[in-house]
NUKOL-368663 format. One record per residue: residue number from 0; y, z, x of N, C-alpha, C in turn. Coordinates in steps of 0.2 Angstrom, whole numbers. Layout:
<atoms>
> NUM | Y | Z | X | Y | Z | X | Y | Z | X
...
</atoms>
This chain:
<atoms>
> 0 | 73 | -57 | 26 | 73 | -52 | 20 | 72 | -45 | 23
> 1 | 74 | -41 | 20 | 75 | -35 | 25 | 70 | -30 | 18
> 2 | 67 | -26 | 23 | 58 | -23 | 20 | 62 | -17 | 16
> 3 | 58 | -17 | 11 | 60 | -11 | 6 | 58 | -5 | 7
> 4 | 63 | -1 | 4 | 59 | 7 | 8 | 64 | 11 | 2
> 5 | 59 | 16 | 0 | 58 | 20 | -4 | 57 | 27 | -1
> 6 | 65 | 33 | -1 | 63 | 39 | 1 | 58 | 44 | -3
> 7 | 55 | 43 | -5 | 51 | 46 | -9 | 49 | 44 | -15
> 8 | 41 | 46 | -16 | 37 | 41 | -21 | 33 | 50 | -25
> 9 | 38 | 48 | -29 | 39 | 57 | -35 | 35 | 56 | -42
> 10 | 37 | 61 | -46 | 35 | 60 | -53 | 27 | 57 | -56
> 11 | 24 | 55 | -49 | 18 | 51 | -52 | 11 | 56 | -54
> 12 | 9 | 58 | -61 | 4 | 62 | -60 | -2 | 63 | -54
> 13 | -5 | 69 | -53 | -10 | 69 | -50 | -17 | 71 | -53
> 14 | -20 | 67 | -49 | -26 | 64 | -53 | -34 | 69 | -52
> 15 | -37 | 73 | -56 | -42 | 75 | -52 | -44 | 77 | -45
> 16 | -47 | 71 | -45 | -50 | 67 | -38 | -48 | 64 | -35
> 17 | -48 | 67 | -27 | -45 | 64 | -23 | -47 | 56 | -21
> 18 | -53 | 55 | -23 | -54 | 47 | -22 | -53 | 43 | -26
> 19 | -51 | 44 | -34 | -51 | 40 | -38 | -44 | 37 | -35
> 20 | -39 | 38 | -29 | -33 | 34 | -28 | -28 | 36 | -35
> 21 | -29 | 40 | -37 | -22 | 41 | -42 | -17 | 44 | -38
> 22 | -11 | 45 | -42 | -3 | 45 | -40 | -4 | 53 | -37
> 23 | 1 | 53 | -33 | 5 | 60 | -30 | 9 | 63 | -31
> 24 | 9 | 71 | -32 | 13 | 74 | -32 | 19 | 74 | -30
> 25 | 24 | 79 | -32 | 31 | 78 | -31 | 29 | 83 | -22
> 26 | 25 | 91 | -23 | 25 | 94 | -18 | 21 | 86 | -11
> 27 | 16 | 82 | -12 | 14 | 78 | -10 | 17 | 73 | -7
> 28 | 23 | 72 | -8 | 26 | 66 | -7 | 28 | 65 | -1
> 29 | 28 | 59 | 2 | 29 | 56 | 8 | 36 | 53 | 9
> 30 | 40 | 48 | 14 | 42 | 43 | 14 | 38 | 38 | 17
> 31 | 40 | 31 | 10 | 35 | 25 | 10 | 38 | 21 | 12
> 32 | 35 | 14 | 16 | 40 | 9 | 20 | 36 | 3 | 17
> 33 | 38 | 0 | 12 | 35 | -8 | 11 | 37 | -13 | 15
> 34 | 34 | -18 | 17 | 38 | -21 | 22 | 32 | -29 | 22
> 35 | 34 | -33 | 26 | 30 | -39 | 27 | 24 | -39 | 32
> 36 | 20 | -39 | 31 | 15 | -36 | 38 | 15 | -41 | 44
> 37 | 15 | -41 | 51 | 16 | -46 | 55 | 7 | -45 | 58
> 38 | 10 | -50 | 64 | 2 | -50 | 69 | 0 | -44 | 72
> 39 | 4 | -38 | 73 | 3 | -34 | 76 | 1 | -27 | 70
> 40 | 0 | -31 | 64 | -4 | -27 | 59 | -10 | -26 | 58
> 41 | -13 | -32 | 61 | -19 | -38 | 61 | -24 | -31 | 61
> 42 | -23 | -27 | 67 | -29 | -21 | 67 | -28 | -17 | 60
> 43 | -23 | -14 | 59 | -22 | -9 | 56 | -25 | -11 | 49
> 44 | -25 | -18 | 47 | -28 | -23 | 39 | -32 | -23 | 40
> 45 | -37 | -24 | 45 | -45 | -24 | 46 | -46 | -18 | 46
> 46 | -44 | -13 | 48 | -46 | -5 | 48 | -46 | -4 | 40
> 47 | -40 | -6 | 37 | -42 | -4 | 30 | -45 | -9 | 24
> 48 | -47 | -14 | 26 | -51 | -19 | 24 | -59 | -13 | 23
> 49 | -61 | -14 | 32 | -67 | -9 | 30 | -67 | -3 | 28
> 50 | -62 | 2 | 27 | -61 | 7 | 22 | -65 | 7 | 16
> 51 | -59 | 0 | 13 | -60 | 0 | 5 | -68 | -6 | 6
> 52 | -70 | -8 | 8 | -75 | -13 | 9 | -74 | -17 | 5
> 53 | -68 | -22 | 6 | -67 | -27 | 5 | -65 | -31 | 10
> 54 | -64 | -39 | 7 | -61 | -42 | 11 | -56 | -42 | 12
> 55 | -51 | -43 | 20 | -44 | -43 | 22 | -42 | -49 | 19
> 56 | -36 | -49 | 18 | -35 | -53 | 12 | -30 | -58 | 17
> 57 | -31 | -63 | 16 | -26 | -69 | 22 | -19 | -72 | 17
> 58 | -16 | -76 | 23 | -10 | -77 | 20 | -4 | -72 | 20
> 59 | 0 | -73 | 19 | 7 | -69 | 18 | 6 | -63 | 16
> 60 | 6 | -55 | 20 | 3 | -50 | 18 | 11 | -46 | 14
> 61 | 10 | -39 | 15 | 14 | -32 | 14 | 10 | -29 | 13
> 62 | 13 | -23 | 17 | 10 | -17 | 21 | 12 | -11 | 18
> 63 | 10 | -6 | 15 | 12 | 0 | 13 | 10 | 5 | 19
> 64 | 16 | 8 | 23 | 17 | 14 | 27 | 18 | 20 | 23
> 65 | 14 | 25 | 23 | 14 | 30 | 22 | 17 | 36 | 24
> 66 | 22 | 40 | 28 | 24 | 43 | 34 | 22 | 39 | 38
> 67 | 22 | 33 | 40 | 23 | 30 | 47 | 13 | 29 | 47
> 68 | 8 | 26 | 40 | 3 | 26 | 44 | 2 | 20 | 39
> 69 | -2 | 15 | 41 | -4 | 10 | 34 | -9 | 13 | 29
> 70 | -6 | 12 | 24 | -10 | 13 | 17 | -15 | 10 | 13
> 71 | -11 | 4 | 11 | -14 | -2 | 6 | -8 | -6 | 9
> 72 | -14 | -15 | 9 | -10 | -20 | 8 | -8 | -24 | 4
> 73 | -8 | -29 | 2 | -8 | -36 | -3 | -4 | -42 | -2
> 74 | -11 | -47 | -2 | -8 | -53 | -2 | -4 | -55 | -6
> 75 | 2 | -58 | -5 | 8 | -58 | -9 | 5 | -64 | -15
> 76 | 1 | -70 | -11 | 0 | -76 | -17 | -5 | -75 | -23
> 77 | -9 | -70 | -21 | -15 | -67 | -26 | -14 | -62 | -30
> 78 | -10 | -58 | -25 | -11 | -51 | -28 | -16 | -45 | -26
> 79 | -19 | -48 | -22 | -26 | -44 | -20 | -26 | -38 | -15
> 80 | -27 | -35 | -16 | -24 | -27 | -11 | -31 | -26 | -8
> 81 | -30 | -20 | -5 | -34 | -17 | 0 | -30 | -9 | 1
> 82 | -36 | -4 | 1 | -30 | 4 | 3 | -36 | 5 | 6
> 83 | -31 | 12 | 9 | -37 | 18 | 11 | -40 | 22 | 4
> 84 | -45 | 21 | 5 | -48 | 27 | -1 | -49 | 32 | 1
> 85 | -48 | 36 | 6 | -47 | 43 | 6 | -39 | 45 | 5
> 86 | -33 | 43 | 3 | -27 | 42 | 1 | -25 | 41 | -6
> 87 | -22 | 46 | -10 | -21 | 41 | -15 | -16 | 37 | -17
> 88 | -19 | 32 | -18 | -12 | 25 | -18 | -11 | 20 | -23
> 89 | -13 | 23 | -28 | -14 | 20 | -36 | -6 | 17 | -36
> 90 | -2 | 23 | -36 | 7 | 22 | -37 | 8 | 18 | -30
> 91 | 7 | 19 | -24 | 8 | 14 | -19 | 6 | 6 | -21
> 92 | 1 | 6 | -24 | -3 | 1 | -24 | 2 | -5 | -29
> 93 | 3 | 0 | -35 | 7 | -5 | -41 | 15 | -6 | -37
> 94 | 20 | -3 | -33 | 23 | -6 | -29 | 24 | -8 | -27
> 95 | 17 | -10 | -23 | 14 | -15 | -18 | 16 | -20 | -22
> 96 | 11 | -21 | -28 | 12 | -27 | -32 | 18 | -30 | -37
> 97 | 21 | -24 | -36 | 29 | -26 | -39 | 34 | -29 | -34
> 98 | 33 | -30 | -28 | 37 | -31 | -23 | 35 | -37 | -22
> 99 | 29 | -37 | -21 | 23 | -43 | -21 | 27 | -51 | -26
> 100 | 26 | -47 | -31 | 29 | -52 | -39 | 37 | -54 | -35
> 101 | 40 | -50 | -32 | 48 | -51 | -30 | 47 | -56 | -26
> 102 | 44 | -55 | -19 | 43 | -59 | -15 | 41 | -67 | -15
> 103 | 37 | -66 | -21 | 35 | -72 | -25 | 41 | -78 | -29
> 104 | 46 | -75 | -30 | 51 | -78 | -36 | 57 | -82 | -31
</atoms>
């Protein structure tokens, strides 16, 4: 299956605060790469595990790259994510889990 990618991630309100993880601007916007996260992610998911102070989440993953940087992830069979909290990745996050839901079907 070949990894979804999205030239920009527009139109999403901006949210007060920066750490509440809401959407980004249109000036703000990045290119974003979802994709299946492999073994060579394994650091990059524990790096943002302890970010968001949760647990990394096991099992079949996907990886949101931000300009080329990990963001948020989620396990495909749960649904369970993980981001950076100093990013916002509210709109990341729910395409995580829409892609997530596809992967699944």
């Amino acid at each position: 299956m070949f990894p979804s990618h999205l030239a920009r991630v527009i139109d999403f309100p901006q949210r007060p605060s920066s750490r509440d993880r809401g959407g980004v601007s249109r000036a703000d916007a990045e290119p974003l790469l979802i994709r299946r996260a492999s073994a060579d992610d394994e650091p990059a998911l524990a790096r943002l595990a302890a970010l968001d102070e949760r647990e990394l989440p096991r099992g079949e993953r996907l990886i949101a790259l931000l300009a080329g940087r990990p963001v948020a992830a989620v396990e495909v069979a749960s649904g369970y994510t993980i981001s950076d909290p100093f990013v916002p990745t509210l709109a990341i996050v729910e395409l995580l889990g829409l892609r997530a839901e596809q992967v699944r079907r």
